[in-house]
LUMFITOR-177225 format. One line per 8 residues: for each residue y, z, x of C-alpha. Coordinates in nm, 2 decimals. Example, Ala and Ser with C-alpha at 12.3 -4.5 7.8 and 13.67 -1.06 7.14 Angstrom:
# residues 2
-0.45,0.78,1.23 ~ -0.11,0.71,1.37
# end
This chain:
# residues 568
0.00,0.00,0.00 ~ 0.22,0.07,0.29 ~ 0.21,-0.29,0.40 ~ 0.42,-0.44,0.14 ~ 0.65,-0.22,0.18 ~ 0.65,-0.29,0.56 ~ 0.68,-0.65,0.52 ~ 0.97,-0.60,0.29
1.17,-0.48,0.57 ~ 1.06,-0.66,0.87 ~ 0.92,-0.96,0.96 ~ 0.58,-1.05,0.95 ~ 0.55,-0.94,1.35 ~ 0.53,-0.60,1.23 ~ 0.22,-0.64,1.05 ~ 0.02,-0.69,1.41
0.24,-0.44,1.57 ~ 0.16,-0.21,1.37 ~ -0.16,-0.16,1.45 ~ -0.05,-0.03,1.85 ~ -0.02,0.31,1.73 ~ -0.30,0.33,1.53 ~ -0.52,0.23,1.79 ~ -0.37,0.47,2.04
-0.42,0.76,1.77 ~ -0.77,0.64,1.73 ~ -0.83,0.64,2.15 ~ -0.71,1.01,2.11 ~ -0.90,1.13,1.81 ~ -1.23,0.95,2.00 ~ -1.16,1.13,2.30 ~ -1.13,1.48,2.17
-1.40,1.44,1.84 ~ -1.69,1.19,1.97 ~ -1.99,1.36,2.16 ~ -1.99,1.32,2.55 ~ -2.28,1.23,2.73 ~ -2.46,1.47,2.96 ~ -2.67,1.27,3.17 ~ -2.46,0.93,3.34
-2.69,0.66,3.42 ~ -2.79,0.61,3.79 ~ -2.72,0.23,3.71 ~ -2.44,0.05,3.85 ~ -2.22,-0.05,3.70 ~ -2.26,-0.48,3.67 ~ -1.94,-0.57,3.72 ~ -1.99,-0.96,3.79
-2.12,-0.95,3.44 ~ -1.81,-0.79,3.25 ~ -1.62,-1.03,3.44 ~ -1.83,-1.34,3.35 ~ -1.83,-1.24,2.99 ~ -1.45,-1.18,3.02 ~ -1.38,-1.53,3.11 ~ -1.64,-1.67,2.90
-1.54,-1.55,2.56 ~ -1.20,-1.54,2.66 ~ -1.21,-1.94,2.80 ~ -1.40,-2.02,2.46 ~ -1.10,-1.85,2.21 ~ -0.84,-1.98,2.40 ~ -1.03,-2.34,2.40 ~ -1.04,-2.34,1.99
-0.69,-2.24,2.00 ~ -0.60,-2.48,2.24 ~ -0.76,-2.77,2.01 ~ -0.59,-2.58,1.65 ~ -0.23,-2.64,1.85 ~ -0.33,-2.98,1.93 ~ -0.24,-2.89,2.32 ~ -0.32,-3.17,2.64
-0.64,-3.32,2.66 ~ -0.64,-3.31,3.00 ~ -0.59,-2.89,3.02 ~ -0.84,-2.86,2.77 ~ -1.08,-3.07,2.91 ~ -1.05,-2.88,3.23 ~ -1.10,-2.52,3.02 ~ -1.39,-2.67,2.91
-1.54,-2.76,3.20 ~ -1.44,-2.45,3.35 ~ -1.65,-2.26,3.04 ~ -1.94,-2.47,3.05 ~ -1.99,-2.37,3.47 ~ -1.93,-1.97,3.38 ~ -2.10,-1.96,3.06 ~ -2.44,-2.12,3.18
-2.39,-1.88,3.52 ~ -2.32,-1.60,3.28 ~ -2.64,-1.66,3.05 ~ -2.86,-1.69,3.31 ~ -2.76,-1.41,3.49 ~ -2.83,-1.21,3.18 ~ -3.17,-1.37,3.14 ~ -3.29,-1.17,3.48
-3.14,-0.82,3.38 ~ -3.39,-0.61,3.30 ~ -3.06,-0.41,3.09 ~ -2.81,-0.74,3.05 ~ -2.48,-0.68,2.89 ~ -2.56,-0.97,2.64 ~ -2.92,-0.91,2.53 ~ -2.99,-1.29,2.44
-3.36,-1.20,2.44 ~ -3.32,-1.04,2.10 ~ -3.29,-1.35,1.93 ~ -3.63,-1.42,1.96 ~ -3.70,-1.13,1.72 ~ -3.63,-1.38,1.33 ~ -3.45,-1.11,1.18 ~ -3.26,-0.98,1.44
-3.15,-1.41,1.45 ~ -3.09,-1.39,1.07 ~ -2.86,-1.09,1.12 ~ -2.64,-1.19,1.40 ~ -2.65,-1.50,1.24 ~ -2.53,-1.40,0.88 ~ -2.25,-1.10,1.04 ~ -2.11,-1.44,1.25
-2.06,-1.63,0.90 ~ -1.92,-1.28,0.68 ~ -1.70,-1.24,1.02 ~ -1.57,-1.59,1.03 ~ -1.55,-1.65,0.62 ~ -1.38,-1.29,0.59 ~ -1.15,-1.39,0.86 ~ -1.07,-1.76,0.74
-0.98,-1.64,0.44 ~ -0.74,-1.35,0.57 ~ -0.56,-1.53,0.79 ~ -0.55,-1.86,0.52 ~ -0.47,-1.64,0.22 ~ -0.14,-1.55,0.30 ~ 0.03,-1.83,0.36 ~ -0.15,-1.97,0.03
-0.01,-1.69,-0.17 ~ 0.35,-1.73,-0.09 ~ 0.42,-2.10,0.04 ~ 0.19,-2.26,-0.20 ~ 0.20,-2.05,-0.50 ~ 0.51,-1.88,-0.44 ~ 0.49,-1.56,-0.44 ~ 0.72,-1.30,-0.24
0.59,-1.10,0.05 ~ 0.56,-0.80,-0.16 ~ 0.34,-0.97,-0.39 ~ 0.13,-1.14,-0.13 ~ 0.06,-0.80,0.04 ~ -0.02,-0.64,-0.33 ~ -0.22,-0.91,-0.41 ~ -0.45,-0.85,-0.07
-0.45,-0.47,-0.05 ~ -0.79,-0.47,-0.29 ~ -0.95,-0.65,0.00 ~ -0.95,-0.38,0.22 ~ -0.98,-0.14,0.00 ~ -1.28,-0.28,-0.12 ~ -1.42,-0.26,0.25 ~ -1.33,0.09,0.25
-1.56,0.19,-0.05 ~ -1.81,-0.02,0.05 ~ -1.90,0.04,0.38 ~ -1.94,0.43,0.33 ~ -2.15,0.27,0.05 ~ -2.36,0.09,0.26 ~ -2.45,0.33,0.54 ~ -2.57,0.60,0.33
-2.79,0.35,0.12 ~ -2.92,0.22,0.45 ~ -3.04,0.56,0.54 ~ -3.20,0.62,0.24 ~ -3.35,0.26,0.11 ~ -3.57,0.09,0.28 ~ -3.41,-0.22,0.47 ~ -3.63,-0.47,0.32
-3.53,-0.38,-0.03 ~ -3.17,-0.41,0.04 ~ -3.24,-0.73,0.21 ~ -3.45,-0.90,-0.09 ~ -3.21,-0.77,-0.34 ~ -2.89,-0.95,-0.12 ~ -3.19,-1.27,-0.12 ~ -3.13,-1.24,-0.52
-2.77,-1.16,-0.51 ~ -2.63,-1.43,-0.29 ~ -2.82,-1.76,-0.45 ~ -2.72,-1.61,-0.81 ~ -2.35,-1.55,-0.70 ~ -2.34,-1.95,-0.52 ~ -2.45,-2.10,-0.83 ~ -2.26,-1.88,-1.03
-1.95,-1.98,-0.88 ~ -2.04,-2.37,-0.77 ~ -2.02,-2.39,-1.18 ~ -1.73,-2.19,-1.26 ~ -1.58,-2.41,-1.05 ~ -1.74,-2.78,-1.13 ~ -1.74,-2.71,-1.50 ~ -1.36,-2.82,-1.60
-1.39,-3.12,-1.41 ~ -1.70,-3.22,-1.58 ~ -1.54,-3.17,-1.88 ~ -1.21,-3.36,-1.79 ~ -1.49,-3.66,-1.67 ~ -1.66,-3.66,-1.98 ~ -1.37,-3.65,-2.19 ~ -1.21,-4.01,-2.03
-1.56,-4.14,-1.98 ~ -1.62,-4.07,-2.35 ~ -1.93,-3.93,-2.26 ~ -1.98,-3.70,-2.51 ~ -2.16,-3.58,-2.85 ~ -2.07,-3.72,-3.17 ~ -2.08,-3.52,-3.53 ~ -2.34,-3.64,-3.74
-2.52,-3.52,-4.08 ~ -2.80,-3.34,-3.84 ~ -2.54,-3.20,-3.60 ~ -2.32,-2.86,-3.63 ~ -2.06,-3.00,-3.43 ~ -1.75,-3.13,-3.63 ~ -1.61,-3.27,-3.30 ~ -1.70,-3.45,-3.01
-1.81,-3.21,-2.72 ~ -1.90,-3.35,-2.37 ~ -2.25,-3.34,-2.29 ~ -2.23,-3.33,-1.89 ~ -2.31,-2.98,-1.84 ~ -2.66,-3.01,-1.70 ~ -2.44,-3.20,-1.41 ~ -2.29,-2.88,-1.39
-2.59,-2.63,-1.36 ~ -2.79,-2.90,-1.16 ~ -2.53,-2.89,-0.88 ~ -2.52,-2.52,-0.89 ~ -2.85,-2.49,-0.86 ~ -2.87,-2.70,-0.54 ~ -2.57,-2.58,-0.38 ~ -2.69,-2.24,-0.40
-3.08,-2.32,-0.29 ~ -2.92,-2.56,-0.01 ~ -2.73,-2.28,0.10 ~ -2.99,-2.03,0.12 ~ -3.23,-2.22,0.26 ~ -3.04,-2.17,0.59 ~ -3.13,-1.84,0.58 ~ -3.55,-1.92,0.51
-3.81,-2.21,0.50 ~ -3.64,-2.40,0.20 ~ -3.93,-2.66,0.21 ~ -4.14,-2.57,-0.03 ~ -3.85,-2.61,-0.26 ~ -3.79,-2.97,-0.18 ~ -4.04,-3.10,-0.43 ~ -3.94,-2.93,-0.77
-3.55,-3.03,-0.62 ~ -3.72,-3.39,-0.66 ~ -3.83,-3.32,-1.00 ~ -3.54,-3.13,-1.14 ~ -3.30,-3.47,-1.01 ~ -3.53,-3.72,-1.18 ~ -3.52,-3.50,-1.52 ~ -3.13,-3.49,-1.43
-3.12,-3.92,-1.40 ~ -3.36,-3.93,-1.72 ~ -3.15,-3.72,-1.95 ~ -2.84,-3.85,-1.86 ~ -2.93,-4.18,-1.93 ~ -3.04,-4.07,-2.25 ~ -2.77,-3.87,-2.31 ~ -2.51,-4.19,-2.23
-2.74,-4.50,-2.34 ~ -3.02,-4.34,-2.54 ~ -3.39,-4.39,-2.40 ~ -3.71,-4.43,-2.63 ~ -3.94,-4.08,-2.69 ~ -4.18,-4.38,-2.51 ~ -3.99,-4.42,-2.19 ~ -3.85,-4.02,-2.20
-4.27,-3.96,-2.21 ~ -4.35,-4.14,-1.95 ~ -4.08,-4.01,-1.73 ~ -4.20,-3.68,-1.75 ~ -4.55,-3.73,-1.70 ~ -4.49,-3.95,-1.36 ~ -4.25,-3.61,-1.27 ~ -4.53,-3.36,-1.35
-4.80,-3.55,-1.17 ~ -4.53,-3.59,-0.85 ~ -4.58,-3.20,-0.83 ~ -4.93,-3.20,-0.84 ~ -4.99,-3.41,-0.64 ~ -4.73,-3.37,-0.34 ~ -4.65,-3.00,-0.42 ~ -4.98,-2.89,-0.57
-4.85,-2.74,-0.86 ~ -5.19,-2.69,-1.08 ~ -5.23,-2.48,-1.35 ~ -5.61,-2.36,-1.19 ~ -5.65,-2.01,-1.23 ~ -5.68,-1.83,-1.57 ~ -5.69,-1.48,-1.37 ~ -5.92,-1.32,-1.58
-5.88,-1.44,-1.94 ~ -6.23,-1.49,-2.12 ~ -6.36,-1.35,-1.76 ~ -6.26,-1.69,-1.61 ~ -6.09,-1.76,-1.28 ~ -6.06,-2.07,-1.11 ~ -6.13,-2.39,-1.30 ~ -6.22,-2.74,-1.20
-5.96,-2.97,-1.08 ~ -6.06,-3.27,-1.39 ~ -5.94,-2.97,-1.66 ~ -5.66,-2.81,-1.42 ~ -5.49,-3.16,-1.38 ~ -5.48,-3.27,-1.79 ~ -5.40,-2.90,-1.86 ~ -5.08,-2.91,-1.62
-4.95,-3.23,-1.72 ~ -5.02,-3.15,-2.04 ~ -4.89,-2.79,-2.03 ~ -4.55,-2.89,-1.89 ~ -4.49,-3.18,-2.06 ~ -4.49,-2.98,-2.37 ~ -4.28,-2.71,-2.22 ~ -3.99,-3.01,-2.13
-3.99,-3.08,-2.45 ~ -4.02,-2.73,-2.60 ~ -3.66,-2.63,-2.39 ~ -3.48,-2.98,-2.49 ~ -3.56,-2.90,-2.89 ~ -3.42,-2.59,-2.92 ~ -3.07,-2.68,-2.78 ~ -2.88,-2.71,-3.12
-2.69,-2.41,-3.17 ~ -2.47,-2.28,-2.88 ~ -2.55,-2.13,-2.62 ~ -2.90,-2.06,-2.73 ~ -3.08,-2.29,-2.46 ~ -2.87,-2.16,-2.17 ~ -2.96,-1.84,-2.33 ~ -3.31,-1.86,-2.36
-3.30,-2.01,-2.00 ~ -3.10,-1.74,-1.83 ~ -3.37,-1.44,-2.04 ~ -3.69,-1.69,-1.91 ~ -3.55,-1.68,-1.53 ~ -3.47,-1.35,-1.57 ~ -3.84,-1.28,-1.65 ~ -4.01,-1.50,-1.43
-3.78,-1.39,-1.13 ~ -3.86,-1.01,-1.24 ~ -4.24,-1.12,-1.16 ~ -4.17,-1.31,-0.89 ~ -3.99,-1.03,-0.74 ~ -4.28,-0.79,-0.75 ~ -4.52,-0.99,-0.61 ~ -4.33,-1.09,-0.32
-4.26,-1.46,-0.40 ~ -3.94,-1.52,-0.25 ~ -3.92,-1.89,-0.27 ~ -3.94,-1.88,-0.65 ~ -3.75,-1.54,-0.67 ~ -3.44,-1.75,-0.52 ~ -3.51,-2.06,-0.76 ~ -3.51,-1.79,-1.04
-3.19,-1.62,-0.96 ~ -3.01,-1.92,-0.91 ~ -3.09,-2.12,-1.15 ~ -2.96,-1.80,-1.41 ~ -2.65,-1.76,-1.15 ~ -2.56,-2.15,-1.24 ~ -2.58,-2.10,-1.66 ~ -2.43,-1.78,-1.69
-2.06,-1.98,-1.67 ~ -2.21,-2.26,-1.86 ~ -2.31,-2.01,-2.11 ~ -1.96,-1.84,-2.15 ~ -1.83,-2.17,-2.18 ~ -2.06,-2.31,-2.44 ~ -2.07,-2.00,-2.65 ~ -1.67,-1.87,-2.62
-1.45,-2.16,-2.49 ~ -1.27,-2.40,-2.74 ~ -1.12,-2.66,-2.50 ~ -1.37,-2.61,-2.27 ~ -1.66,-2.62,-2.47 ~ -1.92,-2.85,-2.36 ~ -2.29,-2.95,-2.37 ~ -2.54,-2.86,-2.13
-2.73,-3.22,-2.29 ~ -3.10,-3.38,-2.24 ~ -2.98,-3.41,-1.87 ~ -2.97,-3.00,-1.87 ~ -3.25,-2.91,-2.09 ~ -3.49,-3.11,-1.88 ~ -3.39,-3.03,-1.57 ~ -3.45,-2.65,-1.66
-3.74,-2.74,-1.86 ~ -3.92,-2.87,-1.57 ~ -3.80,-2.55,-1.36 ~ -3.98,-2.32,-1.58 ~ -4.29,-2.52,-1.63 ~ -4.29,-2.47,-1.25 ~ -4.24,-2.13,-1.28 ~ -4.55,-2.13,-1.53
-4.78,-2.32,-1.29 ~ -4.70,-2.09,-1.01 ~ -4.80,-1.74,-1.22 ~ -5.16,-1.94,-1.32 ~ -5.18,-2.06,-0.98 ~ -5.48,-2.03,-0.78 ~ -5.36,-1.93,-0.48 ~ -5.03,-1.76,-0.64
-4.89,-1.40,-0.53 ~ -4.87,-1.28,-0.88 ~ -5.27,-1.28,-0.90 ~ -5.28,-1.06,-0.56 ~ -5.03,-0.82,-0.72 ~ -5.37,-0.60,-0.75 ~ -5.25,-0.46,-1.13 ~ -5.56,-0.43,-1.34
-5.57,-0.60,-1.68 ~ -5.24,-0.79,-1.62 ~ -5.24,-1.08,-1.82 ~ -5.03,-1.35,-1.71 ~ -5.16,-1.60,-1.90 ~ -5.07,-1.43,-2.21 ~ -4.73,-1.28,-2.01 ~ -4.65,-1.68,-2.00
-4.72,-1.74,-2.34 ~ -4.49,-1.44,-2.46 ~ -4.18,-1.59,-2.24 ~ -4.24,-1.92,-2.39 ~ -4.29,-1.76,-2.74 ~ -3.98,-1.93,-2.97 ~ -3.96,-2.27,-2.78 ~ -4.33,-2.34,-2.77
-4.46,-2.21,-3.08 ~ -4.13,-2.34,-3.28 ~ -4.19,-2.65,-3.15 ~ -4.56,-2.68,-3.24 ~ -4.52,-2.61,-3.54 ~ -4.20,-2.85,-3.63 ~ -4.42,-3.13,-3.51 ~ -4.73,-3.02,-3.69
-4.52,-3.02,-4.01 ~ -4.36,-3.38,-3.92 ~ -4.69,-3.51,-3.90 ~ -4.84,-3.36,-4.21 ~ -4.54,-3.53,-4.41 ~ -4.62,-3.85,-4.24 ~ -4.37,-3.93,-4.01 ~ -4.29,-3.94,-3.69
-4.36,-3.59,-3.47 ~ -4.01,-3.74,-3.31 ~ -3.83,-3.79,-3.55 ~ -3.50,-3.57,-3.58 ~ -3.44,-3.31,-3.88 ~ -3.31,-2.96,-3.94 ~ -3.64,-2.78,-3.99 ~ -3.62,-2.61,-3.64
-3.57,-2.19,-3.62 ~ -3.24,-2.18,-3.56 ~ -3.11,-2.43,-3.83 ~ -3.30,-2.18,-4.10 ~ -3.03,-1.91,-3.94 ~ -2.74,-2.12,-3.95 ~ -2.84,-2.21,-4.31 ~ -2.85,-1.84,-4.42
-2.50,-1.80,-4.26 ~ -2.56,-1.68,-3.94 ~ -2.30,-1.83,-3.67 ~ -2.37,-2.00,-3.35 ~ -2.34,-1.70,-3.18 ~ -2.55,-1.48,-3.43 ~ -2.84,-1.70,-3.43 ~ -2.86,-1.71,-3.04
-2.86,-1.33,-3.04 ~ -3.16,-1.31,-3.28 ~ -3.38,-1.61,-3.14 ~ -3.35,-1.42,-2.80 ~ -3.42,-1.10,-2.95 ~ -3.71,-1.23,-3.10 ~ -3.84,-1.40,-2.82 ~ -3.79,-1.08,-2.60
-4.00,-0.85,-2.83 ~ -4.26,-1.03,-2.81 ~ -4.25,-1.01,-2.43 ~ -4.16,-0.59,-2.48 ~ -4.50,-0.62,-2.71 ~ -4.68,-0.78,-2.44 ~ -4.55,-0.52,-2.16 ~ -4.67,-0.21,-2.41
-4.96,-0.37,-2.48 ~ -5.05,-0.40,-2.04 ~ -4.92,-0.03,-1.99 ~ -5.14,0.09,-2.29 ~ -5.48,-0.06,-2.11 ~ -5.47,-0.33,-2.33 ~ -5.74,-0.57,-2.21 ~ -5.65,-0.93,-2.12
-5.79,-1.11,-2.38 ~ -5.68,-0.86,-2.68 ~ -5.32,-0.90,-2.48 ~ -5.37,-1.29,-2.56 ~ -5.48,-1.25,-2.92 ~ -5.19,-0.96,-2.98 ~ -4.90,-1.23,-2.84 ~ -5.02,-1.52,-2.98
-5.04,-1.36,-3.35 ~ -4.69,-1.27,-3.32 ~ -4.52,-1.60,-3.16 ~ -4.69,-1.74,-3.49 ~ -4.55,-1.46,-3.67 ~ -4.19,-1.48,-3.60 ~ -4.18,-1.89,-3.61 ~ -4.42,-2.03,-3.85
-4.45,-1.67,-4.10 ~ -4.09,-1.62,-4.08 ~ -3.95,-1.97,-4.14 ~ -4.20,-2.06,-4.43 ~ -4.11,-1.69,-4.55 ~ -3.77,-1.69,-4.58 ~ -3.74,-2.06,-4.65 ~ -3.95,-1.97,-4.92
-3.75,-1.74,-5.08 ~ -3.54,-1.81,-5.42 ~ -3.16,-1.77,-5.33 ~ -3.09,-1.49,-5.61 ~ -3.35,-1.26,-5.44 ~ -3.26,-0.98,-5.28 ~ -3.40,-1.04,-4.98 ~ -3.23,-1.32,-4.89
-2.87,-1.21,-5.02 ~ -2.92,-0.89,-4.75 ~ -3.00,-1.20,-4.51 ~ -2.67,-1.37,-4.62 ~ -2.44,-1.08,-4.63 ~ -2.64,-1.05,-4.23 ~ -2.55,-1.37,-4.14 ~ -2.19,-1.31,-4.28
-2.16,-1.02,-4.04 ~ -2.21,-1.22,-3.73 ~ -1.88,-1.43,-3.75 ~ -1.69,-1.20,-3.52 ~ -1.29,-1.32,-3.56 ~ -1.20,-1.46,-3.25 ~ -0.98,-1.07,-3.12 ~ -1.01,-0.80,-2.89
-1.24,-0.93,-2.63 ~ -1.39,-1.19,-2.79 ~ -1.04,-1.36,-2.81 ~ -0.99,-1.23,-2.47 ~ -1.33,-1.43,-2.38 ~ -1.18,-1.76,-2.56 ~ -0.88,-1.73,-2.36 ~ -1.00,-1.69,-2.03
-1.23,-2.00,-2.08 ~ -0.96,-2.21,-2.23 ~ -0.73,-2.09,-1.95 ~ -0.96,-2.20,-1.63 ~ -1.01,-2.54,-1.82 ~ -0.63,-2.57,-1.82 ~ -0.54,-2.49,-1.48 ~ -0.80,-2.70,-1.34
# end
C-alpha cells in the first residue's frame, strides 16, 4: 500500500531504491536471528568457481540486455563469444567437483529436471508480467500511477498468503499429492482461460460468417445463435494438453487429439453445410476403429461382471465400435436446451477424472480436467450470456462425445489402471453405465419409439427428456439442473450400492432399472398425465419456479458475459 503513495511523490527510481534499506535491515536482522554454524568446513573455499559463475551469468544478463537495447553487433558478438569460452570452462569444471557450486548432475534425477524446470517458467512469467504490467496499466489503459500501483499491490500480497501456505502444506502432505493435484489444476485452468479468451471472437466470426442456428418449429431458439463453440472448447482443450505435455510423455494423447479433430471437421461441416446421418455414420466408425487400431482402445475386459474378464478380440472390436458410436450420438442428442450438454460434459469428466485420479491414470486425469476446464466458460456463456450466447454445435458434441467414449474404453480396458485399483466388487462396468445414464438410455429409447411409429430412428422431433421439461414449464436453466440431478443419483445410487457390498452384477441390474426408470417411466409417466391432474399442475407451478428474473447475481452473471463479449 505504501508504494502508491511512494510513486505519487517521486519518480519511478524510487520504487528500486527503495529496496537498499530494506535489504540492509534484512543483512542485520540475518546476522543477529539466523543460527551460526559450529563446525566450518575444512574445504576451500573454490574461488575460480564463484568467479567463473560470476562472469557467466553476469555475461549472459547483460548479453539479453544488450540484444533488448538493440546495442552493436560487433560488442555483442564478442560477449558472446566471450560467454561461450567461460561458460563451457565453467561447466566442466563443475562436472569434476565432487561438491560443485552448480550441481548440474542433479538434473539427471526427472523431477528434480521438472522442478528447476517449471520454478525457471513461474520466475520468468511472474517477472514478464511485472515488469510488462506497469507500463500497460498507465500508457496503454491510462491509468495514474496511483492506480497502477493499487491495481498490483494484490500480487504481492497474494505471494505473501500463499507462500506461508505452501510450506506448511509441504510439511504436512505428501509431495506427490500436491504435485498431482497442481497436474489437475494447471490443464483445467489453460483450458479454462484459452476459452474465456477465444470465445467472443468466435462469436464475432460466426456472427459475419452467418454461421449460426436458425429458429425453427423444433428449436427453442427465437433467434439466430452462432454455433462455433465446439471451436472454442476444442482449442482449449489442446492448448492446455499441448502445454502440459511439456511437463510428461503427452504421446499417448496424440491419438484421441486425432480423433477429437476429425469429429471437430465432421461437425462443422454439418453444422455449416449439413451432412447425411449416412456420411456423419460412417465418419465415426472410421474415427472409432483409428483408436483401436493405432491406440488400442478396446473395450476387452468386463472386470468381473457375470464372472467374466477378458474377452476375445472378434466381440471386443464390434462391442467398441459399436459402444462409442452410440455414445457420439448419445452426447450430440441431448444438446437442445442450454447448457445442458456442456453440463452433462463437465459432471461426466468430473467423474471419470475422479476415477482416473484414484487409480493413478495421469494421462486421462489431464484429458479429464481439461477438457471440463475448457466448458466451464462455454457453459457460463451458453447458459447466462445474451450477446454472447452461442452454440457449442455437432462440431462440439462430437468432439466430447468421442472423448468420453474414450474415457469409457479405458475404465473396461484390459490392461487399464482402474482394474488394478484392487477395490473388491467395484463395478465399473455398471459405474459406466450410471455416468452415461440420461444420454444413453434417453437416446435408446427415443429411437426405439421412432422406429415403432415407422419412421426414421433419425428423424428429428421433440420427444427427447428435456423437451417434456420445457413443455411443463421448466426453463432452460431448470431443466439442465434436473437432467443433471437425475443423471447424478443414479451414479450416488451406484456408489451406495459399491460401499454397501453390493455385488457386481446386482450393482448392474440396480443401475440399469433406474436409468430406465427416470427416462422411459418418467417420460411415458408424466406425458401420460391429463393436464387438470394434480400431479402435473405441482409440475407446472415447479417448472414456473425455475424462471429466476435476470437480478442479483444472476443479472450480475448476464452482465459479466455480455461485458467480455463487448470489450473483445
Amino acid at each position: 500500500d505504501a508504494l502508491p503513495i511512494l510513486l505519487s511523490i517521486a519518480s519511478w527510481h524510487w520504487l528500486f531504491a527503495i529496496n537498499v534499506p530494506l535489504g540492509i535491515t534484512a543483512l542485520l536482522l540475518g546476522i543477529k536471528h539466523l543460527p551460526r554454524q559450529e563446525e566450518r568446513s575444512k574445504r576451500k573455499f573454490d574461488f575460480v568457481s564463484a568467479i567463473a559463475n560470476a562472469v557467466t551469468f553476469g555475461l549472459l544478463i547483460y548479453t539479453l540486455d544488450g540484444f533488448a537495447h538493440h546495442e552493436e553487433m560487433d560488442f555483442l558478438v564478442l560477449q558472446l563469444i566471450i560467454l561461450a569460452i567461460v561458460g563451457t570452462f565453467y561447466v566442466r569444471r563443475q562436472l569434476t567437483q565432487t561438491t560443485p557450486l552448480l550441481p548440474l548432475d542433479l538434473l539427471r534425477i526427472p523431477i528434480f529436471r521438472l522442478s528447476i524446470l517449471t520454478s525457471i517458467c513461474s520466475f520468468i512469467a511472474q517477472m514478464a508480467a511485472m515488469v510488462s504490467l506497469p507500463f500497460f496499466l498507465q500508457n496503454t489503459l491510462g491509468h495514474s500511477e496511483v492506480m497502477t500501483g493499487l491495481l498490483l499491490t494484490p500480487w504481492p500480497l497474494a505471494t505473501l498468503v500463499t507462500a506461508p501456505l505452501a510450506g506448511y502444506l509441504v510439511e504436512r502432505i505428501h509431495p506427490g499429492i500436491l504435485g498431482s493435484i497442481g497436474e489437475i489444476l494447471l490443464p483445467f485452468s489453460l483450458g479454462l482461460l484459452c476459452v474465456w479468451y477465444v470465445h467472443p471472437w468466435m462469436v464475432r466470426i460466426a456472427e459475419l460468417k452467418d454461421i449460426v442456428d436458425e429458429p425453427s418449429s423444433r428449436k427453442l431458439q427465437r433467434r439466430p445463435v452462432p454455433i462455433l463453440g465446439g471451436v472454442c472448447v476444442f482449442l482449449g482443450a489442446v492448448v492446455g494438453l499441448g502445454s502440459t505435455s511439456v511437463f510428461g510423455d503427452g504421446s499417448e494423447l496424440f491419438v484421441v487429439v486425432m480423433a477429437m479433430t476429425v469429429m471437430l471437421y465432421t461437425g462443422t461441416m454439418d453444422d455449416i453445410l449439413g451432412l447425411t446421418p449416412r456420411v456423419r455414420f460412417m465418419i465415426e466408425i472410421a474415427t472409432v476403429v483409428l483408436l483401436i487400431v493405432i491406440g488400442h482402445y478396446r473395450i476387452d475386459d468386463f472386470h468381473g461382471l457375470w464372472g467374466l474378464g477378458v474377452i476375445p478380440v472378434w466381440i471386443s472390436v464390434p462391442l467398441t465400435v459399436f459402444a462409442s458410436v452410440g455414445i457420439i450420438n448419445a452426447i450430440n442428442l441431448i444438446d437442445g436446451v442450454d447448457g445442458l450438454s456442456s453440463g452433462y460434459c463437465i459432471l461426466a469428466c468430473v467423474l471419470f477424472g475422479a476415477l482416473f485420479y484414484l487409480s493413478g491414470d495421469s494421462s486421462m486425469t489431464i484429458l479429464a480436467s481439461v477438457c471440463a476446464g475448457s466448458l466451464v466458460p462455454f457453459f457460463l456463456h451458453n447458459v447466462y450470456g445474451q450477446r454472447s450466447k452461442m452454440f457449442i454445435g455437432d462440431g462440439g458434441t462430437l468432439v466430447l462425445g468421442v472423448v468420453i467414449s474414450v474415457f469409457v474404453i479405458r475404465t473396461l480396458r484390459h490392461d487399464t489402471l482402474c482394474g488394478e485399483l484392487g477395490l473388491p466388487n467395484l463395478g465399473l462396468v455398471p459405474f459406466t453405465l450410471s455416468v452415461l445414464a440420461v444420454p444413453v438410455f434417453d437416446t435408446l429409447r427415443v429411437m426405439s419409439a421412432r422406429i415403432v411409429r415407422g419412421v426414421s430412428p433419425f428423424q428429428p422431433d421433440k420427444t427427447h427428456l428435456h423437451h417434456l421439461f420445457i413443455g411443463l414449464g421448466f426453463s432452460h436453466a431448470g431443466t439442465t439442473v434436473v437432467i443433471l440431478t437425475l443423471n447424478f443419483l443414479v451414479v450416488l445410487c451406484w456408489w451406495l450400492l459399491y460401499r454397501g457390498g453390493a455385488s457386481i452384477d446386482l450393482q448392474l441390474y440396480v443401475v440399469l432399472g433406474l436409468c430406465v426408470l427416470i427416462t422411459t417411466g418418467l417420460y411415458y409417466t408424466v406425458s401420460g398425465l391429463s393436464p387438470a391432474s394434480r400431479l402435473r399442475r405441482r409440475l407446472h407451478r415447479l417448472g414456473h419456479w425455475t424462471h429466476v428474473e435476470r437480478t442479483g447475481l444472476v443479472l450480475w452473471l448476464q452482465r459479466r458475459m455480455d461485458r467480455v463479449q463487448e470489450r473483445e
